[in-house]
C-alpha positions in Angstrom: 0.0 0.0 0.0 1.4 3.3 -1.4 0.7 7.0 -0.3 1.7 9.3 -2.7 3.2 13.2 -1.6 1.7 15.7 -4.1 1.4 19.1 -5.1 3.1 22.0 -7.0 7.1 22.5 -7.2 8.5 23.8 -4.3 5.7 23.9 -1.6 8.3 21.4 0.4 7.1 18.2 -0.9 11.0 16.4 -1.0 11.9 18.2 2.7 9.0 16.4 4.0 9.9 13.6 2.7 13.4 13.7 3.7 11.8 13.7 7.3 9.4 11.1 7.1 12.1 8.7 5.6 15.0 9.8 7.1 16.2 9.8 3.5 18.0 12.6 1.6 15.5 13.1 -1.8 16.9 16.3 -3.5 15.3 19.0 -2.4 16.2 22.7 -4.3 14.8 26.0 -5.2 13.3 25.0 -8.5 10.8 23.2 -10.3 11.2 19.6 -11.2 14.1 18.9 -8.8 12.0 15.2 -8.5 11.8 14.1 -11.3 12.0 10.3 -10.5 9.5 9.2 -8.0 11.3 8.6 -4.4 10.3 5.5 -2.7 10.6 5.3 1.0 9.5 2.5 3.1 8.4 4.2 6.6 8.1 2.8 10.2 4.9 3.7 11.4 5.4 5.0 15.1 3.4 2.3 17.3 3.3 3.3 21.4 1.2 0.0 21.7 4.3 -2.4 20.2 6.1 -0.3 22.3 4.7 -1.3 25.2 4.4 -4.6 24.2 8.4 -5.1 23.5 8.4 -3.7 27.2 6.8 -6.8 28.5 7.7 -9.6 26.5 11.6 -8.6 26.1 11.8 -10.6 22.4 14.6 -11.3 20.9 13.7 -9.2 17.3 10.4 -6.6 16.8 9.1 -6.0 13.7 7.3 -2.5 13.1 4.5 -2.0 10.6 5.4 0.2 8.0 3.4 2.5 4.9 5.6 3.2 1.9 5.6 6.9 1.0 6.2 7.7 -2.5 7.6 11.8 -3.3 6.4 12.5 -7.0 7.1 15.2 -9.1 5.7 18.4 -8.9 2.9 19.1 -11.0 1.9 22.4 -13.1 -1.1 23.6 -15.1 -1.9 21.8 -18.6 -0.5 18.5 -16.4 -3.1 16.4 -18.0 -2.5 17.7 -21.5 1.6 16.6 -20.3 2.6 20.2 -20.0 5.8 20.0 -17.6 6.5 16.6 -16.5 2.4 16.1 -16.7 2.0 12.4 -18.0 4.9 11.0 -15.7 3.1 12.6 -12.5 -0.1 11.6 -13.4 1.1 7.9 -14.0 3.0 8.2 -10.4 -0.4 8.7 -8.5 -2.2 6.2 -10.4 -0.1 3.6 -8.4 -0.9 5.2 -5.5 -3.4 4.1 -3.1 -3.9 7.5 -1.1 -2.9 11.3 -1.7 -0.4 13.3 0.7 -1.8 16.8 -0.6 1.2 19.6 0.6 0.3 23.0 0.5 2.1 26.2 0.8 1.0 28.2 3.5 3.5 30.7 3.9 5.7 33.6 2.5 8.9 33.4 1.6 10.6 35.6 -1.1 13.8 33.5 -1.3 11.9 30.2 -2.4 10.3 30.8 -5.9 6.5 29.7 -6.4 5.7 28.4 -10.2 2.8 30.5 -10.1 4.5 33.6 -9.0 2.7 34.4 -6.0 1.7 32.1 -2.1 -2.1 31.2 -2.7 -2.8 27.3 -1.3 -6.6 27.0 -2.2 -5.1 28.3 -5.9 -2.5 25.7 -5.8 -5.2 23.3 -4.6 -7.2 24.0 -7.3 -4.8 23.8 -10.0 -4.2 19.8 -8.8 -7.4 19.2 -8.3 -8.2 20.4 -11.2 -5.5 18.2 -13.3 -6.7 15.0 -11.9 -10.7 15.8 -12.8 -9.5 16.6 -16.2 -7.7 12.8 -16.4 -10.4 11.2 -15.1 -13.1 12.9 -17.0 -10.7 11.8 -20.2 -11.1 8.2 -19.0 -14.6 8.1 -18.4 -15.4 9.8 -21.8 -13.4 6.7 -23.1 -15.2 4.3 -21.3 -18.6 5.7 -22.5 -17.2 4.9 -25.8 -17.1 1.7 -25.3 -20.0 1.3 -23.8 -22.1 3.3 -26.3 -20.7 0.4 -29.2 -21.4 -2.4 -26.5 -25.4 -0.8 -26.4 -25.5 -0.7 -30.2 -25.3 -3.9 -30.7 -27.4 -5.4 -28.3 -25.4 -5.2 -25.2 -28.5 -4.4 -22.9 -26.4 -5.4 -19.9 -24.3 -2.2 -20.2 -27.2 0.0 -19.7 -26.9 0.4 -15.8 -22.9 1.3 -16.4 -24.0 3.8 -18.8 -26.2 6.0 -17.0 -23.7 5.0 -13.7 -20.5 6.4 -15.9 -22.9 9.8 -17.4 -23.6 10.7 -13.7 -20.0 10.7 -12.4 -18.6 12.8 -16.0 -21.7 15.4 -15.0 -20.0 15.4 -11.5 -16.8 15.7 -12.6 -17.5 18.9 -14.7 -19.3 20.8 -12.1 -15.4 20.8 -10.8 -15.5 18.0 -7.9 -13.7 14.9 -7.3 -15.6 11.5 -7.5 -14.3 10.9 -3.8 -17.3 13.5 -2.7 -19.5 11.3 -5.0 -21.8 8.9 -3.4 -20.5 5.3 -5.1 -21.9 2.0 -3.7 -19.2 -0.6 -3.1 -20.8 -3.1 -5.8 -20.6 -0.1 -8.4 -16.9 1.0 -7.4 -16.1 -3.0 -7.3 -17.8 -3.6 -11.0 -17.3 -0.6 -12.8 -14.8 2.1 -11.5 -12.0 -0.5 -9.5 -10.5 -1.7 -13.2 -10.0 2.0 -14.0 -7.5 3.6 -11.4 -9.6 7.0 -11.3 -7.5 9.6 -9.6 -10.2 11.9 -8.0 -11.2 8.5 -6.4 -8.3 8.4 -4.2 -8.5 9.2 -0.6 -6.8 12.7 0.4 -4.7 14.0 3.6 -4.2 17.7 3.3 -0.4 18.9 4.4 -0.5 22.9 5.7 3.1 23.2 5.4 3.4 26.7 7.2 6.5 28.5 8.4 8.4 27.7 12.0 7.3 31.1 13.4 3.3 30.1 12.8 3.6 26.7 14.5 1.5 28.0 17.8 -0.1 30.4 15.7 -2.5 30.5 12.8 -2.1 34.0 10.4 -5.0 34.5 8.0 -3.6 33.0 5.4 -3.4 29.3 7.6 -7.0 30.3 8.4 -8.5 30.8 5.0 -7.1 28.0 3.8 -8.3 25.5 6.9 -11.9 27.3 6.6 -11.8 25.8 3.0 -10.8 22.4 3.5 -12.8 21.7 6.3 -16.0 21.8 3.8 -14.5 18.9 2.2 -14.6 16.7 5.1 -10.9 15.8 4.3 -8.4 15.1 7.3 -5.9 17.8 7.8 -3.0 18.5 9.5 -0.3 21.4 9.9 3.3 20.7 9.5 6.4 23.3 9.5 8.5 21.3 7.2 11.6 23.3 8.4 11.0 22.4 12.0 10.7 18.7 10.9 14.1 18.8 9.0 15.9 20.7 12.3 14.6 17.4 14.4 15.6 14.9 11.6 19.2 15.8 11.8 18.8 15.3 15.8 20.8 12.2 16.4 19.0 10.8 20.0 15.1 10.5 20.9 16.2 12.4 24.3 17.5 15.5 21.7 14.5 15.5 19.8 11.6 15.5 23.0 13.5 18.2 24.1 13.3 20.0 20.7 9.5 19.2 20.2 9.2 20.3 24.6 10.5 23.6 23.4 7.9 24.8 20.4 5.4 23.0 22.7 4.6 19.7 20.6 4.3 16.8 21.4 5.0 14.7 18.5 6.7 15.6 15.7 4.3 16.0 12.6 6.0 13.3 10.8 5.3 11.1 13.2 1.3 12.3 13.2 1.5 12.2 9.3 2.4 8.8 9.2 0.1 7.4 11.1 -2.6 9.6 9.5 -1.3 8.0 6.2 -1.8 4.4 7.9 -5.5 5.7 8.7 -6.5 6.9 5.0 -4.9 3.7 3.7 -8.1 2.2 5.5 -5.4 -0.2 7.4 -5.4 -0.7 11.2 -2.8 -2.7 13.2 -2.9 -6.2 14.9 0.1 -8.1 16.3 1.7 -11.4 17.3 3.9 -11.5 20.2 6.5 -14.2 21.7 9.7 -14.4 23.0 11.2 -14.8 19.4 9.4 -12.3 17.7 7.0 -9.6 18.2 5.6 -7.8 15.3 3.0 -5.4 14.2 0.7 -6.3 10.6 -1.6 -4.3 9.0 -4.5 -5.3 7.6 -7.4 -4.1 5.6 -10.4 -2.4 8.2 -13.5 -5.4 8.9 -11.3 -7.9 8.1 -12.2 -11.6 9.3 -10.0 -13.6 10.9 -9.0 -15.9 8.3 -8.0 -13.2 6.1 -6.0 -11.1 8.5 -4.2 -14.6 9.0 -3.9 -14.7 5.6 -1.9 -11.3 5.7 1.1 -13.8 8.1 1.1 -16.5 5.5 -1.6 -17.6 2.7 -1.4 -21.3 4.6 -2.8 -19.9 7.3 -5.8 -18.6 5.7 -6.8 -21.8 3.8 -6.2 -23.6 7.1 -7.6 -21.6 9.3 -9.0 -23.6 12.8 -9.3 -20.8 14.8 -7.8 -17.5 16.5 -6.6 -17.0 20.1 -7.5 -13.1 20.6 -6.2 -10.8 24.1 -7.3 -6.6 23.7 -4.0 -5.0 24.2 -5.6 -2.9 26.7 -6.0 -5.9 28.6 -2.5 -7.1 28.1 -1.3 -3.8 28.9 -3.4 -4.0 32.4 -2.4 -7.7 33.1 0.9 -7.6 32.1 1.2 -11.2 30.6 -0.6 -13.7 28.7 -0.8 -15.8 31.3 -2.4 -13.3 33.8 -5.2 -12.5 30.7 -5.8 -15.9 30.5 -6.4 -16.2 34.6 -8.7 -12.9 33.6 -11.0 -14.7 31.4 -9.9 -12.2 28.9 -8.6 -14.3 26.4 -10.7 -15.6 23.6 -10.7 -17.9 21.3 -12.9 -16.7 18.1 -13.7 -18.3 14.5 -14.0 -17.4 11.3 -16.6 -15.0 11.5 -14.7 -12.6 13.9 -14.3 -9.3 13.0 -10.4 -8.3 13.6 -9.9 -5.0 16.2 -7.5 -2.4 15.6 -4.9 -3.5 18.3 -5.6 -7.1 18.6 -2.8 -9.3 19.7 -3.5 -12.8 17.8 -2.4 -16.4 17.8 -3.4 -18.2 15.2 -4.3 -22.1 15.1 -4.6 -23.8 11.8 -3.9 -27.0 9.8 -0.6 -27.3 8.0 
């Protein structure tokens, strides 16, 4: 599962993602400096394996992890390929969720491609690219259709008027992700087409160190905006997140975040925002050899969370020895849950929990 950082050149899309991967992507004062998509694979910060580790003592641990992808900045005419258009278009499409960063703050030494600081601007000219692409591939599905329906293909008449809805939605100038879709429509009709506008969306405000405690007007204009859209959000100050990525020691860093009055670092929050709009939650397995967080896909069962471990132990699935981590957490052992009456044993109709710790039973 991908999330994919986007926006225009030079709204600090490759500094964040220096942070967030400990990785050094070229960052620069120009447009285009990513040209090549940057792949980082990212721990996702986990307080409950944490604690976990604390009480077993194993001898490895596992994190979960969410690879972020940096693409390329994108520019008006993008889905006509002006700039590096086609390429960044391409880049999101194997994406499974959008990092949207925005510019919210002045600064006359880094150059903006549109001359001038306006994020609901910039948000518009992206959003604006990726309705255009997916109003192009809609149109060309409605082709198809249309010479399916002249020669008898009845069958396609629900698609039809399913496909004519969502190309009137998209020219009224919003994404389909604000458009009411059915999961048997997305499933049959709009899953085999990769529609960008689909994508789930986490809006960056990447603001300026100075703002970090306090919102100016243009930070409040542009949160007044996106809250309509029912999107999350979250305000980073990509400069402050670079000063605590070149902090060697977790000690160095709390004491950083202590002084601006945080208490995470928004790389940290970002990443397991990203994990969130992924749809994924977290469940673990813990012994003495190994414990290790998974992720798995939200209302999971149980034999296909197993599945996520090994695809044996899905088609051999006996059963599931489930503890609450808040219950491990209070009882300190597996043993002492057990005494608790806290541990169950479910089947294959169980619903997976966010935080479960599992053992699986199943037939080799």
């Amino acid at each position: 599962m991908k999330a994919g950082i986007v926006g225009l050149p030079n709204v600090g899309k490759s500094t964040l993602f220096n942070c967030l991967t400990n990785s050094k992507a070229q960052s620069a004062n120009f447009p285009f400096c990513t040209i090549e998509p940057n792949v980082g694979v990212v721990n996702i910060p986990d307080t409950r394996l944490n604690r976990i580790v604390e009480l077993i003592e194993p001898e490895k641990v596992v994190p979960n992890t969410v690879d972020i992808v940096d693409i390329a900045g994108l520019v008006k005419g993008a889905s006509k390929g002006e700039g590096l258009g086609n390429q960044f278009l391409s880049n999101i499409r194997e994406t499974n969720a959008i990092i949207h960063v925005l510019r919210c703050y002045q600064n006359e030494n880094i150059t903006h491609v549109e001359g001038s600081v306006d994020p609901l601007r910039d948000k518009e000219i992206v959003d604006f690219e990726l309705q255009l692409k997916d109003l192009e591939s809609l149109e060309k599905r409605k082709e198809k259709i249309i010479k399916h329906l002249k020669i008898g293909g009845n069958e396609y008449k629900k698609e039809f008027v399913f496909v004519e809805q969502l190309i009137e939605h998209l020219k009224k100038g919003l994404s389909l992700r604000n458009f009411n879709i059915d999961s048997e429509s997305y499933e049959k009709y709009l899953k085999p087409l990769s529609l960008l506008t689909l994508k789930p969306v986490l809006y960056v405000c990447n603001i300026d160190e100075k703002l970090i405690n306090n919102n100016d007007q243009l930070l409040t204009n542009t949160l007044k905006h996106l809250e309509k859209e029912n999107s999350k959000i979250i305000i980073i100050a990509a400069k402050i997140e670079q000063e605590i990525n070149e902090l060697d020691s977790y000690d160095d860093r709390q004491v950083f975040l202590n002084d601006y009055g945080l208490k995470e670092s928004g790389t940290s929050l970002l990443i397991n925002e990203a994990h969130k709009l992924l749809n994924l939650s977290t469940f673990y397995t813990a012994g003495k050899k190994e414990v290790r967080a998974w992720t798995f896909i939200n209302g999971s069962k149980a034999p296909k969370v197993a599945g996520v471990i090994h695809s044996d132990f899905e088609k051999g699935f006996i059963k599931a020895e489930v503890m609450k981590f808040d219950d491990f957490d209070e009882h300190l052992s597996e043993a002492k849950v057990k005494e608790a009456g806290k541990l169950k044993t479910e089947g294959k109709d169980y619903t997976v929990c966010d935080g479960d710790i599992i053992h699986f039973r199943f037939n080799n």
